[in-house]
C-alpha positions in Angstrom: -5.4 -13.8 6.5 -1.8 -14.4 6.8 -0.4 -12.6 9.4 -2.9 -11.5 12.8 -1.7 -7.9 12.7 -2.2 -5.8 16.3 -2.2 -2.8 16.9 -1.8 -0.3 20.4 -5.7 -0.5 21.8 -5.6 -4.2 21.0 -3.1 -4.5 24.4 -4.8 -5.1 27.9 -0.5 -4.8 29.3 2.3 -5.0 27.3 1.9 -8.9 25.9 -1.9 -9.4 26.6 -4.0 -9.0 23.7 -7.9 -9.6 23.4 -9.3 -9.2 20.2 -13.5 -8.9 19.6 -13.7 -8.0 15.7 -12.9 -10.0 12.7 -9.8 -11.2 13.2 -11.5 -13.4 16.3 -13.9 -14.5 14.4 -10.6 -15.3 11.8 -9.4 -17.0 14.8 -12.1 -18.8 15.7 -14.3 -19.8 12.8 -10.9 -20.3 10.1 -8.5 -21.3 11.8 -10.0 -22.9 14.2 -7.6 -22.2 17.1 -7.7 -23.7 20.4 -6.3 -22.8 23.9 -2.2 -23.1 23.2 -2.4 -22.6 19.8 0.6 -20.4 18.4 -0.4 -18.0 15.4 1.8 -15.6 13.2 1.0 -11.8 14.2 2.9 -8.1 14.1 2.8 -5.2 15.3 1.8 -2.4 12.8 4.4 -0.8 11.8 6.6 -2.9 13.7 8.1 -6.6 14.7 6.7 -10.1 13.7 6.1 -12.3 16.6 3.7 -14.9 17.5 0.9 -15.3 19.4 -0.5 -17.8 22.3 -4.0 -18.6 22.3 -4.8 -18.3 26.0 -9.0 -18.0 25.7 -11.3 -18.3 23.3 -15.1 -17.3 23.7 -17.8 -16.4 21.7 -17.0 -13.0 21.6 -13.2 -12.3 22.5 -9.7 -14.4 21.8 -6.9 -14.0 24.3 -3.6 -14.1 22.9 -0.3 -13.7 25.1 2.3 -12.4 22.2 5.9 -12.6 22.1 8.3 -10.4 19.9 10.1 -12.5 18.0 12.2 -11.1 14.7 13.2 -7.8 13.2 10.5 -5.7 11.1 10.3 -6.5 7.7 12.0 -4.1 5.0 10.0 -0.7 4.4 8.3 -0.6 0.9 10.6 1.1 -1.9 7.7 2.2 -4.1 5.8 5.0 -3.3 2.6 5.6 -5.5 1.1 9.2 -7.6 -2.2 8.5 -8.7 -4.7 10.1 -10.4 -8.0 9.8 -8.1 -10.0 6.8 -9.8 -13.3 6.5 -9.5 -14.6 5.9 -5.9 -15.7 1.9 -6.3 -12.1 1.4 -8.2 -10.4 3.0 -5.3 -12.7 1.4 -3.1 -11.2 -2.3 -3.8 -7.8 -1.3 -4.9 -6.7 0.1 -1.0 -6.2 -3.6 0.0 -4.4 -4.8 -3.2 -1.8 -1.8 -2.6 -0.7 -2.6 0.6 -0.6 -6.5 -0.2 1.6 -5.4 -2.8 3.9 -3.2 -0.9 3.5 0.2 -1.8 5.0 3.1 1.3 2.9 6.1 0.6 0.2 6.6 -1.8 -0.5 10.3 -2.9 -4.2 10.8 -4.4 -3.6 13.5 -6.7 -6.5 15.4 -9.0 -6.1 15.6 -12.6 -7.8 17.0 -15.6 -9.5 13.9 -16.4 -10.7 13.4 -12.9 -14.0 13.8 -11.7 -14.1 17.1 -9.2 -16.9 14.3 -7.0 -14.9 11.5 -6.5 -13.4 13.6 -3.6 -16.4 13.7 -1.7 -16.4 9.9 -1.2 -16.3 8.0 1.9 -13.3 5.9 0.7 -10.8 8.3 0.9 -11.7 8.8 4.6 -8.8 7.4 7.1 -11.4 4.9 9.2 -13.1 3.4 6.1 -9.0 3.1 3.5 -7.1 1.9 6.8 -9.2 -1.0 7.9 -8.7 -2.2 3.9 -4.9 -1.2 4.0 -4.7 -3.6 7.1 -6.8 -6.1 5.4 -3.7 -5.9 2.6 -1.1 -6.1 5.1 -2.4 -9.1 6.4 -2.6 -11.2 3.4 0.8 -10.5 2.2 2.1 -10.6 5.7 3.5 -7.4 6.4 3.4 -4.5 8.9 3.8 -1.2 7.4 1.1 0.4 6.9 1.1 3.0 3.4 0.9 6.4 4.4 -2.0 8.3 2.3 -2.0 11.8 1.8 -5.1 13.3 -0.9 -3.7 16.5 -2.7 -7.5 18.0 -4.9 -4.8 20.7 -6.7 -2.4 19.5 -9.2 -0.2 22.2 -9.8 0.3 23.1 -6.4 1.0 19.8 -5.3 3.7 19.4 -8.0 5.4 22.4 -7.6 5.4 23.4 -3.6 5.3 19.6 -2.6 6.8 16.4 -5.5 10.6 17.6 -4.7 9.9 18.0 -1.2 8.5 14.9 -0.5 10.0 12.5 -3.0 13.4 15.0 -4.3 15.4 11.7 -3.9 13.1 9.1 -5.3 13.4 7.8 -8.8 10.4 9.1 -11.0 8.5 6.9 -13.2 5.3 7.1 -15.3 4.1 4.4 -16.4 2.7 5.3 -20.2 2.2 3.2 -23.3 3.9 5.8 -25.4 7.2 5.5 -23.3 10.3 5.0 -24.8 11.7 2.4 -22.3 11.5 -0.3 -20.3 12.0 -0.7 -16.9 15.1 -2.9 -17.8 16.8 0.4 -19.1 16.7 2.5 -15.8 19.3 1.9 -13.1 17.7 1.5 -9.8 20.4 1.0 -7.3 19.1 1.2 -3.6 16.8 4.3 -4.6 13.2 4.4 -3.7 10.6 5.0 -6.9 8.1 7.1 -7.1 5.7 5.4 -9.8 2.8 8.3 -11.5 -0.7 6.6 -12.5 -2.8 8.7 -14.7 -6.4 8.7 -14.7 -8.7 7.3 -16.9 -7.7 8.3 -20.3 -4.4 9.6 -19.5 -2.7 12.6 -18.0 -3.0 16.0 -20.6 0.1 16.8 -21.9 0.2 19.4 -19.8 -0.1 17.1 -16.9 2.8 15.0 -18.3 5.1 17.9 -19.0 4.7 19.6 -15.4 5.5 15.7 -14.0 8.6 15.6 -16.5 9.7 18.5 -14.9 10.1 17.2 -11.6 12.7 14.8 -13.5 9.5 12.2 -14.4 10.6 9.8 -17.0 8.1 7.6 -19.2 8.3 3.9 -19.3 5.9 1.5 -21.1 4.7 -2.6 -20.3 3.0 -3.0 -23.8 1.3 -1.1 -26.1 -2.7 -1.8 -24.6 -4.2 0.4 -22.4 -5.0 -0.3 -19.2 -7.5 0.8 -16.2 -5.9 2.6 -13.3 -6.4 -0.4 -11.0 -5.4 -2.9 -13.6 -2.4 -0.6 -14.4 -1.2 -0.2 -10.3 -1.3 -3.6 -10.1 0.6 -4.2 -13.2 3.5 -1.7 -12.7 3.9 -2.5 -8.8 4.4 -6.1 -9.5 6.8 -5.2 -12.7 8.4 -2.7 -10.4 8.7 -5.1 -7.3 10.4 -8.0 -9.7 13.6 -5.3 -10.5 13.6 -4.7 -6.9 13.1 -7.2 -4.9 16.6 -9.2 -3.9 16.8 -12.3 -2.9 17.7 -13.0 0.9 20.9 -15.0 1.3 20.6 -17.8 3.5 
C-alpha cells in the first residue's frame, strides 16, 4: 500500500479522519506509524495530500490531513472486455486500476458463459474495495468507472459511439496487421476491446470494426484475457505516457 486513499465517511470534520478497517491495521502493523508520523494519502477521485498521525489504538488511527498538490492526470485508456470467467475477473479488478485504466465496460460475447453474470464479483461493494486496493498500490485516485452491458449488439450499436465516439478504437488481436507504433495517438483517449476466451466471432469483430475498431497485434501467441489486459495496458501506457518536465 502506497498511497492511504480516503474517502467521504472516512471524515469526522473536514481534516479529521479515523480509520477502523485495513488500512489501520496497514497503519499500524506495516508501517508501523506512531503519534506525528506523516503518511502519503488522497482523496478518491481527488488531491494527494498527507496525513498526521494524531492517535493510534487498537482499533482506530486518527489522522489530521492536509491537501497538498493537484490530482493526478485522469487515465487515457478506457477498457471493452469480454466478461472472463468470474475467479479471472475476480483478481484482475485490482491489477486494472493499478494500471490506470478510466472506465471498464463488461461486455457479453458469444464465447461467454451466460453464468458468469450471476457472480458476486461484478457487484459494486465486492469490485470497488479491489479497485481501491489497485489505486493504492500504484498511488492514484481515480477510481475506474464500471458499467456491465449482458447484450452485445445493443450495446454496440445504441451505446460504443455514444460513450466512446471520440476515443481511439483498438483490438488487440494476433491476426492484426499492425503495431501500436503505426497508429497516431495524439492527446486522444483509447478505447482498447478484449475478447474472450478464444476470441471474438467474426461477427463480433466486424460489428466492433464498424464502430471504426482497428486490429493491432503484440506477437503471434495467444493469450488469456487477464494475461492479455495486462499486456496491452502496459504496451498501451508506454506510447502514452510523457514524461513530466522538471
Amino acid at each position: 500500500m502506497n498511497l492511504i486513499l480516503l474517502q467521504p465517511n472516512d471524515f469526522r470534520n473536514d481534516s479529521l479522519a479515523v480509520l477502523s478497517d485495513e488500512r489501520a491495521q496497514h497503519i499500524r502493523k506495516v508501517l508501523r506509524a506512531e503519534v506525528g508520523k506523516t503518511l502519503r494519502i488522497g482523496w478518491l477521485n481527488g488531491s494527494f495530500g498527507t496525513g498526521t498521525v494524531l492517535s493510534v489504538s487498537k482499533n482506530e488511527v486518527c489522522l489530521q490531513c492536509v491537501v497538498e498538490g493537484a490530482p493526478p492526470p485522469k487515465p487515457r485508456i478506457d477498457l471493452l472486455l469480454a466478461m472472463p470467467r468470474p475467479k479471472v475477473m475476480k483478481r484482475l479488478w485490482a491489477q486494472l486500476a493499478a494500471l490506470g485504466v478510466g472506465r471498464i465496460v463488461l461486455v457479453n460475447a458469444d464465447k461467454v458463459e451466460r453464468f458468469y453474470f450471476d457472480s458476486h464479483v461484478i457487484e459494486p461493494d465486492f469490485y470497488n474495495a479491489r479497485l481501491v486496493e489497485g489505486l493504492q498500490q500504484a498511488r492514484c485516485t481515480h477510481l475506474p468507472d464500471v458499467t456491465v452491458q449482458q447484450r452485445f449488439k445493443p450495446f454496440v450499436e445504441d451505446r460504443l459511439d455514444e460513450w466512446f465516439g471520440n476515443h481511439l478504437k483498438l483490438i488487440a488481436d494476433p491476426s492484426g496487421k499492425k503495431r501500436l507504433s503505426n497508429f497516431d495517438f495524439n492527446d486522444r483517449k483509447v478505447l482498447l476491446a478484449i475478447g474472450p476466451e478464444g476470441g471474438w466471432t467474426l461477427y463480433e469483430q466486424e460489428k466492433l470494426q464498424e464502430h471504426g475498431f482497428e486490429s493491432f497485434n503484440m506477437g503471434h501467441r495467444i493469450l488469456r484475457s487477464d494475461t492479455a489486459c495486462v499486456a496491452a495496458i502496459s504496451a498501451l501506457e508506454s506510447h502514452l505516457f510523457t514524461p513530466s518536465k522538471v
